[in-house]
KEKOL-914040 format. One line per field, with one value per residue (C-alpha): residue in three letters; x, y, z. Coordinates in pm, whole numbers, padded with zeros to 5 digits. Layout:
N
residuo <- [ALA	...]
east <- [X	...]
north <- [Y	...]
up <- [Z	...]
end
This chain:
160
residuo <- [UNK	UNK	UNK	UNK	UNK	UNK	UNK	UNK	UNK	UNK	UNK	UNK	UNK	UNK	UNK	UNK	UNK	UNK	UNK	UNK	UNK	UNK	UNK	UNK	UNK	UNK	UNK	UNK	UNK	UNK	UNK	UNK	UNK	UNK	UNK	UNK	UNK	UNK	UNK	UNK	UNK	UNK	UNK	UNK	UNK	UNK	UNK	UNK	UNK	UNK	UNK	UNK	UNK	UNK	UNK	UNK	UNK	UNK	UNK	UNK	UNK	UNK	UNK	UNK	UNK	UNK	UNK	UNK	UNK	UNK	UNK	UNK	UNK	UNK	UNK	UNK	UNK	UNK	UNK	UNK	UNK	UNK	UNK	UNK	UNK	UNK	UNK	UNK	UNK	UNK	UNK	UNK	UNK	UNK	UNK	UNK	UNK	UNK	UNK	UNK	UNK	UNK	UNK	UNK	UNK	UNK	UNK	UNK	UNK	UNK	UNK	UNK	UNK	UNK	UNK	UNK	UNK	UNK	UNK	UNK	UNK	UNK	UNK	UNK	UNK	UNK	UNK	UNK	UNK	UNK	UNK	UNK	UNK	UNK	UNK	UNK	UNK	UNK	UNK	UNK	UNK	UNK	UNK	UNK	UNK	UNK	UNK	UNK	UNK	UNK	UNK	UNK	UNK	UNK	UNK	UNK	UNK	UNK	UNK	UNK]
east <- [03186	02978	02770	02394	02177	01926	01657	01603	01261	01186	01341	01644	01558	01617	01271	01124	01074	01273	01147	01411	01769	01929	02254	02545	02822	03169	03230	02905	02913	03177	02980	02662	02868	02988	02662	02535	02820	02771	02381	02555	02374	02715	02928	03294	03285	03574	03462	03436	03657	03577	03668	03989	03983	04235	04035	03767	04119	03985	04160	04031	04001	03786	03535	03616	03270	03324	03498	03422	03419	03362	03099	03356	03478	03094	03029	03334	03193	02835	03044	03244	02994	02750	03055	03152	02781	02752	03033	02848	02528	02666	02516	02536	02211	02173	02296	02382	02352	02470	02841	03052	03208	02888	02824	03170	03231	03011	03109	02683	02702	02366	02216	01976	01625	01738	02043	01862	01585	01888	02055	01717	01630	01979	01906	01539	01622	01863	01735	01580	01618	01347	01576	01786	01526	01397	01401	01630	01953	02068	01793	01979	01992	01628	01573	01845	01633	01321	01504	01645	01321	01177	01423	01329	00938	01096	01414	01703	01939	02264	02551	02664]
north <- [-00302	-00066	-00049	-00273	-00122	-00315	-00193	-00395	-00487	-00438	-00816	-00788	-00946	-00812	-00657	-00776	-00609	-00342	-00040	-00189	-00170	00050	00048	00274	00284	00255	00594	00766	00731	00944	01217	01133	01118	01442	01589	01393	01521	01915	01867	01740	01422	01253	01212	01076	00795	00523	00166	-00053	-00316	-00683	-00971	-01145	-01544	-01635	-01435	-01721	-01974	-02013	-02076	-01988	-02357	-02369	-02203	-02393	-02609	-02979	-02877	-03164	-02948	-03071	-02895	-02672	-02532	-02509	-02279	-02100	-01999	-01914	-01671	-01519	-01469	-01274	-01090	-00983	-00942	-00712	-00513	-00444	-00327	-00148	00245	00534	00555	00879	00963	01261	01167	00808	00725	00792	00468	00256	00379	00424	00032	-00227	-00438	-00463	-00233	-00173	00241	00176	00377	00642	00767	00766	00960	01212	01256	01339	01578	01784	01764	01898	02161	02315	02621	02580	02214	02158	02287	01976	01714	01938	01665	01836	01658	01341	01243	01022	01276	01285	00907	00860	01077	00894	00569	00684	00776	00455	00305	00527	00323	00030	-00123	00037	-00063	-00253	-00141	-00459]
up <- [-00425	-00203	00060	00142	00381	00544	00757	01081	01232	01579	01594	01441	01117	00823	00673	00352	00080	-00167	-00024	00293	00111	-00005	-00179	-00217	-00515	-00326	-00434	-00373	-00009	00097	-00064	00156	00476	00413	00343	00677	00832	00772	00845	01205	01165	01263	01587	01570	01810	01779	01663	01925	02013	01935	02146	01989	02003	02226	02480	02452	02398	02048	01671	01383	01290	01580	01284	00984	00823	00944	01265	01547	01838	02226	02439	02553	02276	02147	02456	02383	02061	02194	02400	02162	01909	02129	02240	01896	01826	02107	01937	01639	01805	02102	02098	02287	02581	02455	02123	01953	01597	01377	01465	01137	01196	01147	00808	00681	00717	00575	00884	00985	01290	01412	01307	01622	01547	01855	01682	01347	01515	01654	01341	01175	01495	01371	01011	01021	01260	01013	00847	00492	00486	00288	-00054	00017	-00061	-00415	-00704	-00905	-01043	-00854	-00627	-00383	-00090	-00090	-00125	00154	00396	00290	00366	00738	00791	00723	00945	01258	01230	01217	01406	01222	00963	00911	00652	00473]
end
């Protein structure tokens, strides 16, 4: 268990190649939230609410492989899925920093490249900064940074 992180091209789409994922142990991300957290690369904004089915009058079996589904209930889908995908990339017009919530859950919320480019505006204004990325000990810290910064040329990321 843990976390997949996917950088985003302008598109969308996943981008190829390793230097785009990164990957977090289940219990080595709490660690990196809180150091993202006391750089003030964070905000505390609450998840956003998905659409629910019956709002769109749909089951769950509406879903299931094999399903013969009428026009209507086709639309319906179309509907709720760009609802719920709306839900996942939804961001603030002008953010502060990444909301905790998108990287706390592997649910694939959208990092878009503005509040990547605000949480690394707060981290690299901090004073002596540059002693947090040293390669001494554990260098995941500095290949994190190296990584969000990556993601601010390109589209983003999504935590999986």
């Amino acid at each position: 268990m843990g976390y997949d992180i996917y950088i985003q091209t302008p598109d969308g789409k996943d981008a190829d190649g390793d230097e785009n994922y990164f990957r977090f142990a289940w219990t080595a991300m709490p660690r990196t939230l809180d150091a993202m957290n006391n750089f003030g690369m964070l905000v505390d904004l609450p998840t956003p609410t998905f659409p629910k089915l019956s709002e769109y009058e749909l089951k769950r079996e509406d879903f299931l492989p094999g399903t013969e589904a009428d026009t209507a209930i086709t639309d319906r889908i179309a509907a709720y899925r760009t609802a719920y995908l709306a839900a996942k990339d939804t961001s603030e017009p002008d953010p502060k920093g990444i909301p905790a919530y998108k990287l706390e859950y592997n649910d694939g919320f959208l990092v878009t490249v503005a509040e990547i480019t605000a949480a690394l505006a707060s981290y690299e204004a901090q004073a002596n900064v540059d002693i947090a990325e040293m390669p001494v000990g554990d260098l995941t810290w500095p290949s994190w940074m190296a990584f969000l910064r990556r993601a601010k040329t390109l589209g983003g990321l999504r935590t999986y």
